[in-house]
N, C-alpha and C positions, 0 to 999 in steps of 0.2 A: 461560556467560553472554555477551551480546553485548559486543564488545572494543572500547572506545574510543578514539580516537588523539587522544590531548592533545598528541601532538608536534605536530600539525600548527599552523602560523603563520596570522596573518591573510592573509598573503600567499601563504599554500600553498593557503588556503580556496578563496581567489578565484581563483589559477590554476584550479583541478580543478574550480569551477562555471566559469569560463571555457572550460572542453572541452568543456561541453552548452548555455551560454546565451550568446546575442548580447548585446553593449552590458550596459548599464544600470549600469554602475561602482561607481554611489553606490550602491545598495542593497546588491550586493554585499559592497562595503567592511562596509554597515552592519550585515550577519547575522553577517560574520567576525569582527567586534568582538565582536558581541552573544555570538557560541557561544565566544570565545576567554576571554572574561570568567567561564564557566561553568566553564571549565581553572582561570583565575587563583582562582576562588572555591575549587575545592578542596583549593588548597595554605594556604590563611590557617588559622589558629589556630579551633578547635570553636567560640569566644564569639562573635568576629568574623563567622565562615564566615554562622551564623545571621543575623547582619542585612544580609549583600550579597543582595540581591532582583536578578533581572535585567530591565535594560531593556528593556522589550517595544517594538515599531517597530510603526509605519502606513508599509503604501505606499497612496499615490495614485498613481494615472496610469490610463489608460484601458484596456479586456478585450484581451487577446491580447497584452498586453510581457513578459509572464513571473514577474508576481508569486506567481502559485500556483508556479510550474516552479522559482524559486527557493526557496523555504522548502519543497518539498517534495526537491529535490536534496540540499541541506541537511542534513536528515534522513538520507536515505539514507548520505551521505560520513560521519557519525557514529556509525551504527545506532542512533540515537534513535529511540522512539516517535514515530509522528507523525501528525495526525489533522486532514483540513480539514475546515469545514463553512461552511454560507452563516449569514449571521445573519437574515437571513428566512426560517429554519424555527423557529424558536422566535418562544414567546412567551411573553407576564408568566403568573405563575400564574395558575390561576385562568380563562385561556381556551384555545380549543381548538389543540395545538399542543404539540411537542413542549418537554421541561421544558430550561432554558439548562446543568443539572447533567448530563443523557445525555453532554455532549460529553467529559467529562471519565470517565466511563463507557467512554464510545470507546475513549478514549486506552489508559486501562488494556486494553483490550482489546487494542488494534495493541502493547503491550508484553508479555504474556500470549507472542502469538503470535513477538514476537521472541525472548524469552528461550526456549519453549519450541523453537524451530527452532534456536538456538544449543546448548541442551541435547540436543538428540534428534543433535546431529554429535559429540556424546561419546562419546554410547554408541550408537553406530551401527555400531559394526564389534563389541561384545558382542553387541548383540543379532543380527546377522548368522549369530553363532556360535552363539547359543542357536536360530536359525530353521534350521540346520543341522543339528541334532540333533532337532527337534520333527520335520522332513522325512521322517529318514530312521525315527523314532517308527513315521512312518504309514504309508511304505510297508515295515516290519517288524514291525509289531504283535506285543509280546511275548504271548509266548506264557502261554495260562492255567495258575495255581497248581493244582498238585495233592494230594492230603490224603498228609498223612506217610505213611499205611500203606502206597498205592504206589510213594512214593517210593523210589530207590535213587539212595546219593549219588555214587555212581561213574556212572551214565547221567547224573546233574545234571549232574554236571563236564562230562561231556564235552559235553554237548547247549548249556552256555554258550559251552564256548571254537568249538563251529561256528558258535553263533548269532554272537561277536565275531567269526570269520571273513568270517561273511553281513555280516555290520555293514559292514565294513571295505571289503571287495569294494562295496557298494552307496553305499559313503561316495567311494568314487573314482569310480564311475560319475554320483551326482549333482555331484560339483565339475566334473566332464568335459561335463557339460551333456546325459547321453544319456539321462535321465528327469524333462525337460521336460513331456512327452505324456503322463506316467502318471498316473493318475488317484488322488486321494487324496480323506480327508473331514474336511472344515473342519469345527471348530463357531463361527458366530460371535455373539458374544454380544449381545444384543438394547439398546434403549434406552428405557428409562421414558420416558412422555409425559402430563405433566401431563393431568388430565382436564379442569381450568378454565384459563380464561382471563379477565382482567380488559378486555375489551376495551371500546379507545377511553376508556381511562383514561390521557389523558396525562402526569398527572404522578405517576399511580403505577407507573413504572415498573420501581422497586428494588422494591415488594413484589411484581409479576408474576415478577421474576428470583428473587427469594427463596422464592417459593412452588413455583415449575419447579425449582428446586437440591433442595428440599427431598423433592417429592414422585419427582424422581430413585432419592435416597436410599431410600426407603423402599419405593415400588413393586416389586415383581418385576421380571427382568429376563427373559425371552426369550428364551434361545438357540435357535438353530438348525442343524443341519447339514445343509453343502451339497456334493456331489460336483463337484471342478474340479481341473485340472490343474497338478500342480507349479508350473508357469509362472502360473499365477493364484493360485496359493495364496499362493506369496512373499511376492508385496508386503502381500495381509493379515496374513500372521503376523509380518511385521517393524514393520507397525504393534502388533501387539498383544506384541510383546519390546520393541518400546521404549515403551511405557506403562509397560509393568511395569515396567522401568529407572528411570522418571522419576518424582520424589519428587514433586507435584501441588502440596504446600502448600512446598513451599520454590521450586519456581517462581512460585507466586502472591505470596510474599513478594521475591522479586527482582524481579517483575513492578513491585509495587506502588515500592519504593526506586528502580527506573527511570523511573518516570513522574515520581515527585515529584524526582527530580534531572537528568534529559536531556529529559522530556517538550517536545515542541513543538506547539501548536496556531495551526493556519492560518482565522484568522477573514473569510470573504472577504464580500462585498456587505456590508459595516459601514455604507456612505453609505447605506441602505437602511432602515436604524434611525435614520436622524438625522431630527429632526421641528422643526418650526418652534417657535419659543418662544410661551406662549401655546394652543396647542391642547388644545382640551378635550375630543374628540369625536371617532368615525370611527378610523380604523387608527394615528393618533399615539398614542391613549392605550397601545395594547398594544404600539408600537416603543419608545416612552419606560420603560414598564414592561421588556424585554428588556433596556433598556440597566441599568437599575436591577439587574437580575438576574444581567446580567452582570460588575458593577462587581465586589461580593465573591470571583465566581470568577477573577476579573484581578489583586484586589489580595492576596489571598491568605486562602481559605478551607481547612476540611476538608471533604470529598465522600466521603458514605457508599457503597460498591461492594459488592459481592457477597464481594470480594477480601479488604475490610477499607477503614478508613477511608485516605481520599487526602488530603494536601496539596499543595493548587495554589500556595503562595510563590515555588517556584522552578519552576515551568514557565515556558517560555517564551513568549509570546503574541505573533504577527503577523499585524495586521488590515490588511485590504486595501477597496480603494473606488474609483472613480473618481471621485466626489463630481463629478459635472458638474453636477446639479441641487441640491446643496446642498453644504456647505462642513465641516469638518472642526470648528469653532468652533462648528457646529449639532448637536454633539454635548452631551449632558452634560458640563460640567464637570471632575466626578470621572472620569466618564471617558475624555477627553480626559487629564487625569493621569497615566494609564495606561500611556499608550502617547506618553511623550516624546520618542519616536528617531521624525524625520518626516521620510520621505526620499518624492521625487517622480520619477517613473518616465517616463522619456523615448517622447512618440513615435517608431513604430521608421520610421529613415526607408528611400530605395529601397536605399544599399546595404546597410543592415541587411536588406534580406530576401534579398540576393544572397549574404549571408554567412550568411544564419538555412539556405538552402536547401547551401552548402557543409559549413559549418564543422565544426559538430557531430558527434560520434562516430556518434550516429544521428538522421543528421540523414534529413530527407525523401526526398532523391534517393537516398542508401544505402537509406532503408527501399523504399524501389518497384525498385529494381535487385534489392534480395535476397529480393523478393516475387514477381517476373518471372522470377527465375534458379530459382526451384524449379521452373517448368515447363520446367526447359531454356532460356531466353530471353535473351540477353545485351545487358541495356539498357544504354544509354551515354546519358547529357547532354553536349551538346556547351557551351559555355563561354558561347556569344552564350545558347541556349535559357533557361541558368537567368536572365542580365542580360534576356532577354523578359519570363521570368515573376516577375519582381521588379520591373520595369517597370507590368508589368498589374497585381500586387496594390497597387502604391504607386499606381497611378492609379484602380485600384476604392473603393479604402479612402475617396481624400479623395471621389471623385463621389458615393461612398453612403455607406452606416455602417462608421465606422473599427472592425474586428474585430481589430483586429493581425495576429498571424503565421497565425491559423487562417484569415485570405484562401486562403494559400498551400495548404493542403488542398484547397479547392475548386478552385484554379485546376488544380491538381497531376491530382486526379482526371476535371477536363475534357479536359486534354492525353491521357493516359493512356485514356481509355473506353475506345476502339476498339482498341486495345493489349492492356487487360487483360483484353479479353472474348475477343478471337481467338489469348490465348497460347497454349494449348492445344493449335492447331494449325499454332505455329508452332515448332516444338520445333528446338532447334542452331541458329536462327538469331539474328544480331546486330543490333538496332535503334539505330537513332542517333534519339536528339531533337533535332532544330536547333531556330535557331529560328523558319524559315519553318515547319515544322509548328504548333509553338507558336501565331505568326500566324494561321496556315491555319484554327484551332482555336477561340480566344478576342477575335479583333478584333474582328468585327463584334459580339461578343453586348458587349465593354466598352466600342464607340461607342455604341449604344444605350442610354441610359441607363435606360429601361423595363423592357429585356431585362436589363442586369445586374442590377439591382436584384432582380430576383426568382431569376435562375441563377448569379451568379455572388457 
């Protein structure tokens, strides 16, 4: 099952998201609290434990400072569950659009897939063992029973301990890797496919799931067999030993206890649903209904799943917004309640992108250098280049529409075109990026104000 590190401090938190994210402090501080408190909740006493709820947080601040990148980093340093979605894909019941309970659907789902990959590294060196023996099955096929009366039990004998001879000899040949190339037959076993579908029933979603599980079950299955080589065969037959390994309903039961205790969901474009007070008509009535929908899954419901029933009490909730054209107050009430940790996400200024483009474990320049290097290519940034193109995206941003750090892609890939299109044939050679080239590249098109606006 996935391993949680309670040791880690709020101060440890925010180091280790400070190896992948530029600035932004406050929030930081305010996830490390939030996921530290989830530690402290399960050392308290069974009666207690039940009524600490955790503090769900709002960021504001504008696209591209890192509020997804945080609470989904987050996740990862934990192995939480973790599940974003925008809040303009839902909608109130009742209209067309996905139902606000799918996302907790998600969730179980992203936790299904952790604990199962956590379980399958158990048994992964048994099943290795059993995919060893099925191997050497097929390229030895025992041989057919014969009726007692031609039996002779002295030929038996002897005819087993050759065949364990043949075993053994063939058992060293495939660990040695020299019957890769030889050709065996799979069978593999097929998949039931529901013959209905409820389509464009959006909020029947759990009975589309229940009725596809069901007619699974009960369908035939299809196998097949396919002629392929050792070397192909492997990897299918170690999926199908470590199924067999893997208990299905006591993952789904770990699944389900993960979600309802480490679950985190990333609610983003929330200022999106916020509707003016007063509206009766037009696309408020079904934002104001989502909010409605989503207050119970916030303040704590239970959520029917395939799995078994969920509770959302203690998941953790972080909604995200930029609220430029409306205000966080423009929410409902209740739920505004919701989310009482209100932390505000700074614009990133120039030398935050001169650090966004160094700092990072993988950050941008590492990733185009170890992009360029597989074709043989040895790119280099020179020091002024990256202070150029932190320069240009802090003066893009304010002339046109502030994107944040995803400027830096665009300007990244204009440097770069002519680069990444002719590496190929530039194999063992070393490129340096100045930052006259940089210039060379994106000045005229970021005086133009016309021109940036649409290319850069």
């Amino acid at each position: 099952m996935p391993q949680h590190q309670p040791e880690l401090t709020p101060r440890q938190i925010v180091a280790e998201l400070d190896r992948d994210i530029v600035g932004q402090a406050d929030a930081k501080r305010a996830v490390a609290i939030a996921l530290r408190n989830r530690w402290r909740r399960r050392q308290l006493p069974d009666d207690l434990r039940a009524q600490v709820t955790p503090k769900n947080i709002m960021l504001i601040g504008p696209t591209g400072v890192g509020k997804t990148e945080i609470a989904r980093r987050l996740a990862i340093l934990v192995g939480a569950p973790f599940v974003k979605t925008e809040a303009t894909k839902y909608t109130e019941v009742g209209y067309y659009g996905r139902d606000v309970e799918s996302l907790i659907r998600d969730l179980v789902e992203a936790a299904i897939l952790l604990v199962r990959t956590a379980e399958r590294e158990t048994v992964e060196e048994q099943a290795r063992l059993r995919v060893e023996q099925r191997l050497l099955d097929l390229l030895l096929p025992s041989p057919q029973p014969t009726s007692w009366s031609e039996a002779d039990a002295h030929q038996t004998d002897e005819a087993a301990e050759r065949r364990q001879r043949s075993r053994e000899k063939m058992k060293n040949r495939l660990l040695a890797g020299e019957l890769e190339d030889r050709e065996v037959e799979v069978t593999i076993p097929g998949r039931s496919v529901a013959p209905v579908s409820i389509l464009g029933a959006a909020n029947m979603e759990q009975m589309e799931m229940d009725l596809q599980s069901m007619f699974e079950k009960i369908m035939p299955k299809q196998a097949q067999s396919r002629r392929m080589s050792v070397r192909e065969a492997r990897p299918i037959l170690l999926q199908q030993e470590t199924d067999a390994l893997i208990d299905p309903e006591k993952i789904n039961q770990a699944a389900v206890r993960l979600t309802e205790e480490t679950g985190i969901v990333f609610i983003d474009e929330l200022d999106k649903i916020a509707s003016d007070e007063g509206s009766s008509r037009g696309p408020d009535v079904s934002r104001q209904g989502v909010q409605r929908d989503l207050l119970p899954i916030v303040e704590g419901t239970t959520v029917n799943t395939k799995y078994g029933p969920v509770k959302t009490d203690h998941v953790l909730f972080v909604a995200a917004g930029a609220f430029h054209r409306s205000k966080p107050s423009d929410l409902m009430p209740e739920l505004q309640g919701r989310f009482p940790i209100r932390v505000e996400m700074h614009d990133l200024t120039r030398d935050d992108f001169a650090r966004i483009l160094r700092e990072p474990r993988a950050s941008l320049v590492r990733q185009y250098e170890a992009l360029l290097g597989t074709e043989g290519v040895n790119l280099e940034f020179t020091s002024d280049a990256i202070e150029a193109m932190a320069d240009l995206a802090f003066l893009v941003n304010r002339t046109t529409q502030n994107i944040g750090a995803r400027r830096l892609h665009t300007i990244l890939e204009r440097v770069l075109e002519d680069i990444s299109f002719n590496a190929p044939d530039r194999q063992n050679q070393k490129i340096v990026v100045d930052e006259k080239l940089v210039r060379e590249r994106l000045e005229a098109l970021s005086k133009d104000e016309d021109l940036s606006r649409y290319i850069l």
